[in-house]
Structures are given as C-alpha cells and as structure tokens.
C-alpha positions in Angstrom: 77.5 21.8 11.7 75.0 22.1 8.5 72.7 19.5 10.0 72.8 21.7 13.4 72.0 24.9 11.6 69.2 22.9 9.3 67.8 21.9 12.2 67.4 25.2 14.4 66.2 26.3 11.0 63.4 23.5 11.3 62.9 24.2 14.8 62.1 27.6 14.3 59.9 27.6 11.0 57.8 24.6 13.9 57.5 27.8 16.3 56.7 30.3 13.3 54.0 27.9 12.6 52.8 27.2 15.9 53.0 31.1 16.5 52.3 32.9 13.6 49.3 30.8 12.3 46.7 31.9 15.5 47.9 34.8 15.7 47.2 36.0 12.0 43.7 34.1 12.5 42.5 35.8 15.2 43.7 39.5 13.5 41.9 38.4 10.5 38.7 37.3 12.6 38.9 40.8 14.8 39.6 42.9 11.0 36.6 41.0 9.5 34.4 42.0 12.6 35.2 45.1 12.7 34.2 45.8 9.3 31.2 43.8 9.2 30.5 46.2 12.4 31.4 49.2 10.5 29.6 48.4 6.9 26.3 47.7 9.0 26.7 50.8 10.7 26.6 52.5 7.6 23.9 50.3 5.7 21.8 51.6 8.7 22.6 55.4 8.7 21.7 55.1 4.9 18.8 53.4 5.2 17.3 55.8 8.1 18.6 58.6 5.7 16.4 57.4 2.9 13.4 56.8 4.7 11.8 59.9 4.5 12.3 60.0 0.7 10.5 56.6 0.2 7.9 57.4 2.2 7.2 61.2 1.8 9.0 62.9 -1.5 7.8 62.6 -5.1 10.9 61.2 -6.4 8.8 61.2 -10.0 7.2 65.0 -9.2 4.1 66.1 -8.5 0.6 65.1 -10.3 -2.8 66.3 -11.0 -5.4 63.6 -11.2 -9.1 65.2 -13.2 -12.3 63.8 -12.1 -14.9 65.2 -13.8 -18.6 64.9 -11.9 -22.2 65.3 -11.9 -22.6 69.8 -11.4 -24.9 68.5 -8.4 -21.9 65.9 -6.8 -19.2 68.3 -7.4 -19.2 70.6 -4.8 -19.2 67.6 -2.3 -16.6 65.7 -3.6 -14.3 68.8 -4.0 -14.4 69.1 -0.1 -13.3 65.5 -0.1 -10.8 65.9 -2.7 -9.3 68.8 -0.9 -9.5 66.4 2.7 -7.6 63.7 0.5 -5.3 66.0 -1.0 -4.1 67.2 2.7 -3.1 63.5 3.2 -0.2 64.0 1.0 -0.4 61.3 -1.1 2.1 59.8 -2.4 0.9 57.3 -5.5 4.0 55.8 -7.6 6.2 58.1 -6.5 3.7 60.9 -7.7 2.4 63.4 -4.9 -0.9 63.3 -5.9 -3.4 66.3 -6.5 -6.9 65.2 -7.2 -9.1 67.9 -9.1 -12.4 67.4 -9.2 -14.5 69.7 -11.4 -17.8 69.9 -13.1 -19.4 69.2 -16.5 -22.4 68.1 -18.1 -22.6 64.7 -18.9 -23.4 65.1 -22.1 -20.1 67.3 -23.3 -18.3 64.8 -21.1 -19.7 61.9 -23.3 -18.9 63.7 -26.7 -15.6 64.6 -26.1 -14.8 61.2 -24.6 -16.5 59.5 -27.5 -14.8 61.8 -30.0 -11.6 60.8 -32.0 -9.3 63.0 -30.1 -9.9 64.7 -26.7 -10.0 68.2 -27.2 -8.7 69.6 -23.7 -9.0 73.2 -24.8 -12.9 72.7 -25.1 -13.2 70.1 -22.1 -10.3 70.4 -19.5 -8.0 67.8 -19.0 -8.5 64.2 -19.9 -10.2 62.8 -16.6 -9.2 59.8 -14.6 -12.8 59.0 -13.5 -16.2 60.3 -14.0 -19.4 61.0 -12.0 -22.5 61.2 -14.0 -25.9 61.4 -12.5 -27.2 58.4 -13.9 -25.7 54.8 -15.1 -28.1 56.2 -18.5 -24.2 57.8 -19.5 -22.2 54.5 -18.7 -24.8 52.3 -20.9 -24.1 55.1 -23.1 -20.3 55.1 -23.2 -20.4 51.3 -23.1 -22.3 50.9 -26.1 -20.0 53.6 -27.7 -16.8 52.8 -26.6 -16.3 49.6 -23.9 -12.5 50.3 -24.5 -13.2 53.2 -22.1 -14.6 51.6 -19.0 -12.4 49.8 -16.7 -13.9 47.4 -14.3 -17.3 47.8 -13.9 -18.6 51.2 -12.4 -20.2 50.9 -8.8 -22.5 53.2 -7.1 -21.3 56.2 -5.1 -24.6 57.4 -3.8 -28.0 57.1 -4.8 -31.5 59.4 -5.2 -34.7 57.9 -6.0 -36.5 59.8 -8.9 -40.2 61.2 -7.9 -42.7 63.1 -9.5 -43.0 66.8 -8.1 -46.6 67.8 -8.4 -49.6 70.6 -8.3 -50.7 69.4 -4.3 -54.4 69.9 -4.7 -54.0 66.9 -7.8 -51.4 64.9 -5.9 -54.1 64.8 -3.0 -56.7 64.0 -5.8 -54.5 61.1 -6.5 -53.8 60.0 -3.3 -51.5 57.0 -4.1 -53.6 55.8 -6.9 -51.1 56.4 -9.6 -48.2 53.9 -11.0 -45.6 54.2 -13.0 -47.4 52.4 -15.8 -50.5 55.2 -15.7 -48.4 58.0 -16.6 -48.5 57.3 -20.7 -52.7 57.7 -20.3 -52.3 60.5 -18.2 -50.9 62.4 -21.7 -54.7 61.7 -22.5 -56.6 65.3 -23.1 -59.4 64.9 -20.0 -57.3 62.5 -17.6 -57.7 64.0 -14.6 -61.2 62.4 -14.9 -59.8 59.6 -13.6 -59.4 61.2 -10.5 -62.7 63.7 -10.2 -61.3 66.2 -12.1 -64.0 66.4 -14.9 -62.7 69.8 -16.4 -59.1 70.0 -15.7 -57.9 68.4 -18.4 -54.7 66.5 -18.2 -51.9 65.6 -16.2 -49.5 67.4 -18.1 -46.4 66.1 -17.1 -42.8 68.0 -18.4 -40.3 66.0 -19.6 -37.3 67.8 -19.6 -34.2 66.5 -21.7 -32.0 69.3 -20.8 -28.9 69.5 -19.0 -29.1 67.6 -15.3 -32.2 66.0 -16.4 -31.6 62.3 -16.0 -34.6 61.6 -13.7 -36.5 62.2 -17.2 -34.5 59.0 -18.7 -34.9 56.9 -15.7 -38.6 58.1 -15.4 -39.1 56.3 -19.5 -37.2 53.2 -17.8 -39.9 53.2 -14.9 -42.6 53.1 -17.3 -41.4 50.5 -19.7 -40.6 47.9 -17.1 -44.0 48.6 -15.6 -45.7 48.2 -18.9 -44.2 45.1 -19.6 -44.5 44.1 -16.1 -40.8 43.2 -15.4 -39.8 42.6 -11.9 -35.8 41.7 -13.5 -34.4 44.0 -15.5 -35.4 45.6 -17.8 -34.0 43.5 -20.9 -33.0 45.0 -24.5 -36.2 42.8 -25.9 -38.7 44.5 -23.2 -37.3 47.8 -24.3 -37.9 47.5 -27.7 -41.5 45.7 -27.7 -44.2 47.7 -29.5 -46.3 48.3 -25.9 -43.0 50.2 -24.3 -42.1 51.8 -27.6 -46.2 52.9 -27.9 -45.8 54.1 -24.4 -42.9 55.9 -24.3 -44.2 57.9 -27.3 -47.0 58.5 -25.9 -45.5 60.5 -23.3 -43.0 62.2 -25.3 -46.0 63.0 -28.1 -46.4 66.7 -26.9 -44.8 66.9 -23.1 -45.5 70.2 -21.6 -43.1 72.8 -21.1 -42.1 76.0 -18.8 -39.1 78.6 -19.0 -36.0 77.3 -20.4 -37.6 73.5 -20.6 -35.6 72.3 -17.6 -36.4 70.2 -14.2 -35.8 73.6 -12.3 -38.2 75.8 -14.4 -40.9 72.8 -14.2 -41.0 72.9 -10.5 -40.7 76.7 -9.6 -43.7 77.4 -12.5 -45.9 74.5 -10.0 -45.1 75.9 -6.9 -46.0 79.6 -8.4 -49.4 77.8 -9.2 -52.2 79.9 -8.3 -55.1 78.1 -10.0 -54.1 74.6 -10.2 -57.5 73.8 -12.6 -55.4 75.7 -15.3 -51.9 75.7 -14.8 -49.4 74.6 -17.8 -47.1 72.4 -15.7 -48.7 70.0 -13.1 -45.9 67.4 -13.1 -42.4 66.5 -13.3 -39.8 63.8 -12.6 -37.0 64.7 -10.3 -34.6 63.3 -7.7 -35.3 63.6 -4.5 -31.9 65.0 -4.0 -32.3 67.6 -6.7 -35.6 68.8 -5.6 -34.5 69.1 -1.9 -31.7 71.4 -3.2 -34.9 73.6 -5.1 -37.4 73.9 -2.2 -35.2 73.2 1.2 -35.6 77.1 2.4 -39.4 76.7 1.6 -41.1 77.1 4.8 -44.1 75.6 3.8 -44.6 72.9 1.1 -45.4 74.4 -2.5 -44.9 71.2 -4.5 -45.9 68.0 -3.5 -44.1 64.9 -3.9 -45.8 61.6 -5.4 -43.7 58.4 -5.5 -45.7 56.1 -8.4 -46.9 52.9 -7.3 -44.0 49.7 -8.9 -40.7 50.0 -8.9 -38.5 52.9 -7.9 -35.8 54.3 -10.8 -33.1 55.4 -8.7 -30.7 58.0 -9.7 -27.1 56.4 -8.8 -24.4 58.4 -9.6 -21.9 55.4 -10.2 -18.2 55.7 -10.2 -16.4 55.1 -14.1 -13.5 54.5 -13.9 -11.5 55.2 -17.5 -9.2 53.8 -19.3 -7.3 55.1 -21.7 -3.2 56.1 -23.3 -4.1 59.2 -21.7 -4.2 58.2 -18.1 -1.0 57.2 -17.3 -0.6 54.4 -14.1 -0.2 56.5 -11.1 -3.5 58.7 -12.3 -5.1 55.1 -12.5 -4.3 54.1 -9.1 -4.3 57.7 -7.8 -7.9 58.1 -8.6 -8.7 54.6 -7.4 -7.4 55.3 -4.1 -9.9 58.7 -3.7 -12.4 56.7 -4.6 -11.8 54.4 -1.7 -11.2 57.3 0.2 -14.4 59.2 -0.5 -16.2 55.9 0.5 -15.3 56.1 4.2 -18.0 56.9 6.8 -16.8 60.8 7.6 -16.4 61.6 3.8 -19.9 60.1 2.9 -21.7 62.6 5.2 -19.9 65.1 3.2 -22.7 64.1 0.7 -25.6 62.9 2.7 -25.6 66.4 4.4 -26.2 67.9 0.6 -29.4 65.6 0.1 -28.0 62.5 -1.2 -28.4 58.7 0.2 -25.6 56.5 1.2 -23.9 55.4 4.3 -24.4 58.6 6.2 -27.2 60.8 8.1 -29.7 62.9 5.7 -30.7 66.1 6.1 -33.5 66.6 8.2 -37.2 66.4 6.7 -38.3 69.3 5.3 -41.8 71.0 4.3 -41.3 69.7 0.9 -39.3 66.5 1.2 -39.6 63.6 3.4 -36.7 61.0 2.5 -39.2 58.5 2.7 -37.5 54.8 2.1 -37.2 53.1 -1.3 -38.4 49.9 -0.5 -38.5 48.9 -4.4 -35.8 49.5 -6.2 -35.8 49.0 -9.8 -32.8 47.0 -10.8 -30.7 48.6 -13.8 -31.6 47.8 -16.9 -29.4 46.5 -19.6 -26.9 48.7 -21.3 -28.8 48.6 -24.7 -32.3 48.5 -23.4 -31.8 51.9 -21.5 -30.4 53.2 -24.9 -33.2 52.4 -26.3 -35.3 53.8 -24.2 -33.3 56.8 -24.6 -33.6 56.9 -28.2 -37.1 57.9 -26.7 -36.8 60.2 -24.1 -33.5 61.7 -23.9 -31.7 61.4 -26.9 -28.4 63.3 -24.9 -27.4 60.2 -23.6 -27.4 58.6 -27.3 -24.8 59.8 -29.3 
C-alpha cells in the first residue's frame, strides 16, 4: 500500500514537473515583456519630456557676454548682436546676451593692463575686444600675452589715406610715396611740386582718440624708408634712418581745433586759399573719412593714396583671457564672432564704409573705394611699439 501511495506521489510530482515548469516560464517571459514594454514606454515619455529643456532653457540662468569695440564698429556690431541675441542662444546651459558697447582703445588698454579691472570706471570685464588697429594688440601683447587667447584675426579692414587740400593733391598728381612724407616737414616743400611760395606740406598728425591711421601712417613710412617688402621687423623699426624719419615728422606736426582726424579734415575742406591754409594733410581711413564727407555733394577734400605699400586699418578680433571670463562667456563670444562673420551680418558693416566680404557703399564725391592692391603686411609686435613710442604714444603704455 505505501509503495502504491509513493508511487502516485511520484507520478504526480512527474506531471507537476511536466506541467508547472512551462507554464511558470512562459508567465515569467510574458511579465518580463510586459515590463520591458512598459519601462521603455516611460524612458520615452521622459525623454520627449526633457527635450525642450536641453535644447531651449538655461538650466544654469541667463548671461551677459561684454564686447567692447572700436566707437566706429560699434554701432554695426550692436545690430548684429541684437540679430544673434534673437537666436536664443543657449551656450553651456547659459542663455546668452551679447552686449556690445563702445570705448576708446586707449582706456580699454589701461584698465585691462591695470592690476585690477575697475568696472565702475570701465563697464564690465569684456569677453572680446574690437580695436581699430592691431597697433592695441602689439600693445596688449607686449604688456600682458597672458591676455590674448589664440591669435586675433581680422574682422574688416580700411586702408589708411591721406585727406588733402585738392588744388596740392592735383599738384602732386601721384608723385608722392610714403617714404616722401618726412621731407615734406621741410619749410618750402611744396617746391617740389611747383609750389615755390607755399611753403610746406603740413601734414597733422593726430594722436588723439580714434586716431590710429596716425600710427599705421609712422609704420608706412618706416618700412618704406628702409625699403621692406616683409614686415616690418623690430631691427627696421629701430634703425637710426626710421627713427630720423619718424622724428622728422612728429618734429612740429600741424594742428587744427581739438587736434583730431575730424577737426584736420573739416579745417581743409573749409579751405578758401589753399596757398595759406594751416592744415593741408592728414592720414585717415577710408572708412572714417567716408563717414565725414558722405553727404558732401561735391568733393572738398581730396584723397591721395602714397605710392608703396598700403597700412591697412584692420580691426582684428581679441579674444581675452582671463579668471574673469568664465567658460560659457568664452565660448559665447566665440560663437558671435562666428556669427558676425556670415555673409548677411558682414553687409551690416560694409554698408557703414568698411571692407570685407560684403557690398560697399556706393562711390561718393569724396571717396572712391579704390582697391588696395598692396597691402603692407603687419609688422611685428615690438617694432610697431616702437614706432609708437614715436607717433602715438596711446598705444604704449
């Protein structure tokens, strides 16, 4: 009897097996599905869900980025900034607010140069900055390299020319270089040119606020005095010919009004007797001097462009670097930059009388935007310091 009920025990532990086994497998398979099912269900609703913060909330707040440009540049770039800026960037989970404003290059480069920033005096500590000239990144390079990082490029460019009296820049008629201009200082120069009693030249010099075409006008004639076709090297600049020369022009430059670019060229144009008039020259950039005489309906300064190489005015892009400028600022500014360099935001400054990869404004009386077919490369760092040790002492602090 016990081994009859041992084996219908055995019998049906063989069917609870046979049974039970599948059975519990295939429950566990459909529970295991039906989970995965569920748990990707919900990976995707939270995934959709976050989306929109990834891609379109500051999860880290919003940010101002400074950029402090050239007072000519800034009005252009603020329209870009403000184009950017409707982009709704988002930089390192910063939306990003890109403020550009003005200053003078020469605050800029004390208060960057100074032990502490002082923002009270100089607005926020900038990201970038816009100069006129590479004369203020030689400047801030030979100061303080820590400053700079990468090298600064070129956002647009003006080639520097002399504005003159007409009736002596049609006396000249494209005899005159770059390397003349020291002799012109001489007291009957205009000689030269069939003037007998007119005296001289008497080119202004301005070393005043916005005045950089002065600097890169001192460049101009040292590498043409030494003859350089490179550039110009910290040896050329110092040699006693451009050091003579230079001095030479600065010895006793004339000077009208307040002493600046803008007073020089409104006292020619006003020029009634241009045999004795105290201004009959002075550098400029094309784009600057379009700005003065664009509504002029006739032509009331003429404009000479020295025979040798062209200085070229070319407002480069310096990037900083500093403890102050935290990484999404960095990258933030970088990205404007990029921005600002596209083909619709360039004629945002070509229209204002700058060159780059955009239309110009149309000729006018006084300005032709004739082509710079010589270029003069950039010179060293140190020898445009020293030439500015010279000529514009601003950009040597």
């Amino acid at each position: 009897m016990a081994n009859q009920n041992r084996g219908r025990h055995n019998a049906g532990d063989r069917r609870r097996q046979l049974v039970s086994r599948p059975l519990v497998g295939t429950l566990l398979a459909i529970i295991l599905i039906a989970g995965a099912v569920t748990s990707w269900s919900l990976l995707g609703d939270r995934i959709d869900n976050e989306q929109p913060v990834a891609a379109g909330s500051c999860l880290e707040g919003a940010a101002t980025v400074s950029v402090v440009a050239d007072p000519a540049l800034a009005p252009g770039l603020q329209e870009i900034a403000k184009s950017f800026n409707a982009t709704k960037p988002v930089v390192r989970d910063h939306c990003i607010t890109i403020d550009v404003r003005p200053a003078d290059a020469r605050a800029t480069l004390e208060g960057l140069t100074a032990k502490t920033w002082d923002a009270n005096a100089f607005g926020a500590f900038p990201a970038a900055w816009v100069p006129e000239s590479a004369i203020w990144s030689s400047a801030l390079q030979t100061t303080n390299a820590g400053l700079l990082q990468g090298n600064p490029e070129s956002l647009v460019s003006s080639p520097v020319r002399l504005a003159m009296e007409p009736e002596i820049a049609k006396a000249i008629d494209g005899n005159l270089a770059w390397s003349d201009l020291p002799a012109q200082t001489r007291a009957n120069s205009l000689a030269d040119f069939g003037k007998r009693s007119w005296g001289s030249l008497r080119i202004a010099m301005p070393n005043g606020p916005q005045s950089d075409a002065t600097a890169l006008a001192g460049q101009a004639i040292a590498a043409a005095t030494t003859g350089a076709t490179e550039a110009l090297t910290p040896q050329q600049a110092t040699s006693p010919e451009v050091v003579n020369a230079l001095n030479q022009m600065m010895s006793a430059p004339p000077s009208v009004g307040d002493g600046s670019i803008d007073a020089a060229v409104k006292s020619i144009a006003k020029t009634t007797d241009p045999s004795d008039t105290p201004v009959r020259a002075v550098p400029v950039t094309e784009q600057h001097l379009y700005v003065i005489t664009k509504d002029d309906q006739a032509a009331k300064v003429a404009v000479v462009a020295p025979k040798g190489q062209t200085p070229v005015a070319d407002y480069p892009f310096i990037k900083l670097a500093s403890e102050l400028i935290p990484a999404h600022a960095s990258d933030a500014v970088a990205e404007f930059f990029t921005y600002a360099r596209k083909p619709m935001q360039m004629e945002t400054l070509t229209k204002l009388g700058f060159r780059g990869p955009g239309p110009l404004p149309a000729p006018t009386a006084t300005v032709a935007f004739d082509a710079v077919t010589d270029p003069m490369p950039q010179p060293a760092p140190e020898a445009a310091i020293s030439v500015n040790k010279i000529v514009y002492p601003a950009a040597t602090l």
